[in-house]
C-alpha positions as CSV (number, residue, x, y, z in Angstrom):
1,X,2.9,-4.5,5.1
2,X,4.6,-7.4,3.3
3,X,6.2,-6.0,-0.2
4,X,6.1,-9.8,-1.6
5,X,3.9,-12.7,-1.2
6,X,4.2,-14.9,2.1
7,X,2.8,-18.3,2.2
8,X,2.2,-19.9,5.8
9,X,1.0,-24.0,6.4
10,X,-1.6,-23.7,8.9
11,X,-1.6,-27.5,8.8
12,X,-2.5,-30.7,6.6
13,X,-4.2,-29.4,3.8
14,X,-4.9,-25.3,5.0
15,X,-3.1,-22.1,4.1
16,X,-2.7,-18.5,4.8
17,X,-1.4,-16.4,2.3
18,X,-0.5,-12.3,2.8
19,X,-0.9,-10.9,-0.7
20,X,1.8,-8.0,-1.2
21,X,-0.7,-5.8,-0.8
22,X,-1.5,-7.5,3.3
23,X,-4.6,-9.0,1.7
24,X,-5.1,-12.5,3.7
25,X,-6.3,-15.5,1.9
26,X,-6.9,-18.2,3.3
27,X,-7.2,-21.5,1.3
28,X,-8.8,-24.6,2.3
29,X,-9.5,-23.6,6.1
30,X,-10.0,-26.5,8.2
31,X,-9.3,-24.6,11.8
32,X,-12.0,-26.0,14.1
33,X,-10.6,-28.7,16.4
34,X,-8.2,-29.5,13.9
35,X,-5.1,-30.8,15.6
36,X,-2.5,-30.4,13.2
37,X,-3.2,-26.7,12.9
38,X,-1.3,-24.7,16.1
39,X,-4.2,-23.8,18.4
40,X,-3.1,-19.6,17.8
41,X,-4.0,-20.1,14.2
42,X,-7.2,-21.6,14.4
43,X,-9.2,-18.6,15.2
44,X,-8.5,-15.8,12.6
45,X,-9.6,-11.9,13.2
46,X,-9.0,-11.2,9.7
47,X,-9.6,-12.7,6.2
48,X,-10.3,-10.7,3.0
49,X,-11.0,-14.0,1.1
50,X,-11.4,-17.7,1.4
51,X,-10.5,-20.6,-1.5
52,X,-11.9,-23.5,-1.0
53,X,-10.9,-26.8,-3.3
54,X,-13.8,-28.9,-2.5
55,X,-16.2,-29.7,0.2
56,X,-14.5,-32.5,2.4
57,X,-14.5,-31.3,6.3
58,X,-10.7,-31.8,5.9
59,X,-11.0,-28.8,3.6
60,X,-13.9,-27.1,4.6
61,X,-14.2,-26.1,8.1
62,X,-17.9,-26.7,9.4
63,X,-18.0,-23.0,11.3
64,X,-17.0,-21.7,7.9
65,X,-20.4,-19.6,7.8
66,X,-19.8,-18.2,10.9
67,X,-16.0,-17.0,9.6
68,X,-17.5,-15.5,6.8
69,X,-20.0,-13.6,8.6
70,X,-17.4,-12.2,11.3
71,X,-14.7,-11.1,8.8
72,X,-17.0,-10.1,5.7
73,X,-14.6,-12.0,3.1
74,X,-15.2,-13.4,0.5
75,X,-15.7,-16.6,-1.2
76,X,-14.6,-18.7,-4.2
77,X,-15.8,-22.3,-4.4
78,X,-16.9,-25.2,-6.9
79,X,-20.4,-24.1,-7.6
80,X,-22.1,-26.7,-5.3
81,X,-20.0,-25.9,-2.8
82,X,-21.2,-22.4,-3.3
83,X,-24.8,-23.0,-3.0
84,X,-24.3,-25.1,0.2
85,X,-22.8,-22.1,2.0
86,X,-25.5,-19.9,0.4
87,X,-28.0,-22.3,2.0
88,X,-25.9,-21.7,5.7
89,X,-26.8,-18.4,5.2
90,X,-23.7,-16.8,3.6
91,X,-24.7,-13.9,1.7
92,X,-24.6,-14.3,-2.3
93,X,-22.9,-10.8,-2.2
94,X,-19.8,-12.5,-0.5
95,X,-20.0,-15.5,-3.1
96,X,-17.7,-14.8,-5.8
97,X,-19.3,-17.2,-8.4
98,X,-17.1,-18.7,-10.9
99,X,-16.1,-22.3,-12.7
100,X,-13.4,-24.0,-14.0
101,X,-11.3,-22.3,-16.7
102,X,-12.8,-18.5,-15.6
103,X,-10.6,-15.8,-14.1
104,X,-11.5,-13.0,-11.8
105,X,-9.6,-9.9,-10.6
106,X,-10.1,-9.9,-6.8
107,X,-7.4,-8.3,-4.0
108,X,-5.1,-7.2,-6.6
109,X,-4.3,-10.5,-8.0
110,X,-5.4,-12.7,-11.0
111,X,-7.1,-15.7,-9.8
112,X,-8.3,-18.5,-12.0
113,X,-10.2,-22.0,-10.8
114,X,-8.7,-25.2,-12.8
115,X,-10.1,-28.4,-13.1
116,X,-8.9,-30.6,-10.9
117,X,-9.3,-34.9,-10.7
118,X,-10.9,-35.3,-7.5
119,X,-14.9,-36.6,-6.2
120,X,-16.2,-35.0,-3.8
121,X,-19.0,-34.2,-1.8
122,X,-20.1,-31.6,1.6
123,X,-19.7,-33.7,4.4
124,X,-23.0,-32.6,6.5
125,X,-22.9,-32.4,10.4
126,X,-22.9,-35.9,12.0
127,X,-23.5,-37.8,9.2
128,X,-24.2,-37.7,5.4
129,X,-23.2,-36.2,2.5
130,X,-24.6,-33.5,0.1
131,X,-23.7,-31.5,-3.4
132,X,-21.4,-34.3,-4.6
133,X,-18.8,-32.2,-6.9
134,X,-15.7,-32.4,-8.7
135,X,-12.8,-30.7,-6.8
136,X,-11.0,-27.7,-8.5
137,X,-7.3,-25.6,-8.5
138,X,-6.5,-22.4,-8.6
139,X,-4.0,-20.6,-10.4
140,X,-3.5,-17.1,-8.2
141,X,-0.9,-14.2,-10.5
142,X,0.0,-11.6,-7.6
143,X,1.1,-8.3,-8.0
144,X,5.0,-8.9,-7.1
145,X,4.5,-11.8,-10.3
146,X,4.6,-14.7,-8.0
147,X,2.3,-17.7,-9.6
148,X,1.2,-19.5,-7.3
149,X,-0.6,-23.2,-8.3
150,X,-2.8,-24.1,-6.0
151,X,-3.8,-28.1,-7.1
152,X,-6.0,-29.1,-4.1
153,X,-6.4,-32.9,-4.1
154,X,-5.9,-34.2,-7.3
155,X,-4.7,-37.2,-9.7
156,X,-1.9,-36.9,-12.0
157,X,-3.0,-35.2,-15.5
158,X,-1.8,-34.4,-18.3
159,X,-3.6,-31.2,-19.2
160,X,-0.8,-29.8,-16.1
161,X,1.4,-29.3,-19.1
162,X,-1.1,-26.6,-20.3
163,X,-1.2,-24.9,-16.7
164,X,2.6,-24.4,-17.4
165,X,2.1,-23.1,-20.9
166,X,-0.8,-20.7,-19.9
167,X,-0.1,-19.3,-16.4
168,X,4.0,-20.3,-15.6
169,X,3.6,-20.7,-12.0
170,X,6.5,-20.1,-10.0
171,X,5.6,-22.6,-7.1
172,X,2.7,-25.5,-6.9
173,X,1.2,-26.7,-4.0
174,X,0.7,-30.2,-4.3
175,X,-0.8,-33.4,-2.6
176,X,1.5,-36.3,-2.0
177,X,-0.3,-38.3,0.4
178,X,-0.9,-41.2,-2.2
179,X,-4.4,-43.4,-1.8
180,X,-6.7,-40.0,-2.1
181,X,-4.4,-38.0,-4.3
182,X,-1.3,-38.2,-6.1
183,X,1.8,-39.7,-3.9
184,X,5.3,-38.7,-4.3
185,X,6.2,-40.2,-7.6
186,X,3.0,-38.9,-9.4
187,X,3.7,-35.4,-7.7
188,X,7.2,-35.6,-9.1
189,X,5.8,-36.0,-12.4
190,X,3.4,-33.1,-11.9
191,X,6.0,-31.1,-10.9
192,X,7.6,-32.1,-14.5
193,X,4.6,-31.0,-16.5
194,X,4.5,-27.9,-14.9
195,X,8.0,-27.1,-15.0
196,X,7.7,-25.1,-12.1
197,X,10.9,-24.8,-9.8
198,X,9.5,-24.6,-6.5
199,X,7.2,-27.4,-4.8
200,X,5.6,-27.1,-1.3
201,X,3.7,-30.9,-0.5
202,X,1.1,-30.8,1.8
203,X,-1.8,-33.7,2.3
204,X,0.6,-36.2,4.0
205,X,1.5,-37.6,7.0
206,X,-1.6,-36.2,9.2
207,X,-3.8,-39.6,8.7
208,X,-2.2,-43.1,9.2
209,X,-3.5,-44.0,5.5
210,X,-1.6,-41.0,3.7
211,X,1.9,-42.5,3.5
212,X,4.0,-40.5,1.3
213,X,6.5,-38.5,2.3
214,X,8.5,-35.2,1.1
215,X,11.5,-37.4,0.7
216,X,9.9,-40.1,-1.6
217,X,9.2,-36.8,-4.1
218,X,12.8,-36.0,-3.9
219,X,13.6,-39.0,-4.6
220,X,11.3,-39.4,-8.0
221,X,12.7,-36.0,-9.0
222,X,15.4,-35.7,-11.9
223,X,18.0,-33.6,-11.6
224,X,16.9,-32.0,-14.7
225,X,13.9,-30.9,-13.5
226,X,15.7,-28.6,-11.1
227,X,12.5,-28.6,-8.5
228,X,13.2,-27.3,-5.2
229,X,10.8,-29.1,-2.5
230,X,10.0,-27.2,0.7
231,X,8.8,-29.2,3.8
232,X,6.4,-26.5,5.3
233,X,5.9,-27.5,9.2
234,X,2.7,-26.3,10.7
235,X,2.9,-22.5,11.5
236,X,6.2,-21.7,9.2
237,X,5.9,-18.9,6.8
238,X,8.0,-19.2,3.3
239,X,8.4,-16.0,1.2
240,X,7.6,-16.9,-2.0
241,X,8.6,-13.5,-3.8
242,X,11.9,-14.4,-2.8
243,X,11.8,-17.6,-4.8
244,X,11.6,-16.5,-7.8
């Protein structure tokens, strides 16, 4: 069992995390024929609890229901999201229902949903769209005092400044891809607000049209800011109790 928290990129936008406890969280799980995910990580025996951002199918896998009903985790999700699954037969028991600005204790960790600057909507099978939605964050406190800020795809804004004065994360997931969600220079400034000293981009390079690059955020960083980016390759774990 892992003593601190350990953070793995399945692949564009999806993560495992092993709470300290050996709790497995997985956040934004698109698995199913998803090519950028390694084919061993796709199909997972265990998962205590899923996060989920929004509804895009690049977030939210369509044989989520069935993941749910084999592993018996749980779920947190903006409220349409929620009743979507709920109408795909997930149980309301496994729902945890919540909304932007509430916490919950779940797994031995703090977890709060933020707001986050993103439209959305649950892309249905084949074609369509239902329970349009704004996407959300979520701040998750674990027991070893790592803060992780989760910002799912999201704009630049200025309320991250609060995030830092409230929660204090120690490391932020954020988008860089640019044309969907912040790109590098707005992540850099993100990164700013939060003054957080750890950075892990993800939502980039996958699709021809997300263009920015780990790199570019270096480059928009100020030495001041003393932000450490890590370039997370699908599969690789970092230990995020250790970067504290």
């Amino acid at each position: 069992m892992p003593v601190t928290t350990q953070l793995q990129l399945l692949g564009h936008a999806s993560f495992r995390i092993t709470t300290p406890e050996g709790h497995i969280i997985l956040l934004d799980p698109w698995l199913t024929n998803n090519p950028f995910v390694p084919e061993p990580l796709r199909h997972p025996e265990r998962t205590d609890l899923v996060l989920l951002t929004h509804g895009h199918d690049d977030h939210l896998d369509a044989e989520l229901p069935a993941l749910l009903a084999r592993t018996g985790a749980k779920v947190a999700a903006p409220a349409p999201v929620r009743f979507y699954l709920q109408e795909q037969g997930v149980p309301a028991a496994q729902c945890e229902a919540m909304n932007v600005g509430g916490s919950i204790d779940v797994l031995n960790l703090r977890l709060t949903m933020t707001v986050s600057h993103h439209a959305a909507h649950v892309d249905l099978p084949g074609s369509g769209t239902s329970h349009h939605h704004e996407g959300v964050g979520f701040i998750l406190r674990f027991s070893d005092d790592t803060v992780l800020y989760a910002a799912g795809d999201t704009a630049l804004f200025g309320d991250m400044r609060l995030l830092a004065d409230l929660y204090a994360p120690t490391v932020a997931l954020l988008p860089i891809g640019d044309r969907y969600t912040m790109g590098p220079r707005e992540a850099a400034h993100a990164a700013h607000l939060l003054r957080v000293p750890h950075v892990i981009p993800f939502h980039y390079g996958t699709f021809p049209s997300l263009v920015g690059t780990p790199e570019q955020l270096r480059s928009h960083l100020a030495a001041a800011d003393a932000v450490t980016v890590h370039e997370l390759a699908a599969g690789e774990t970092l230990d995020l109790g250790e970067l504290r």
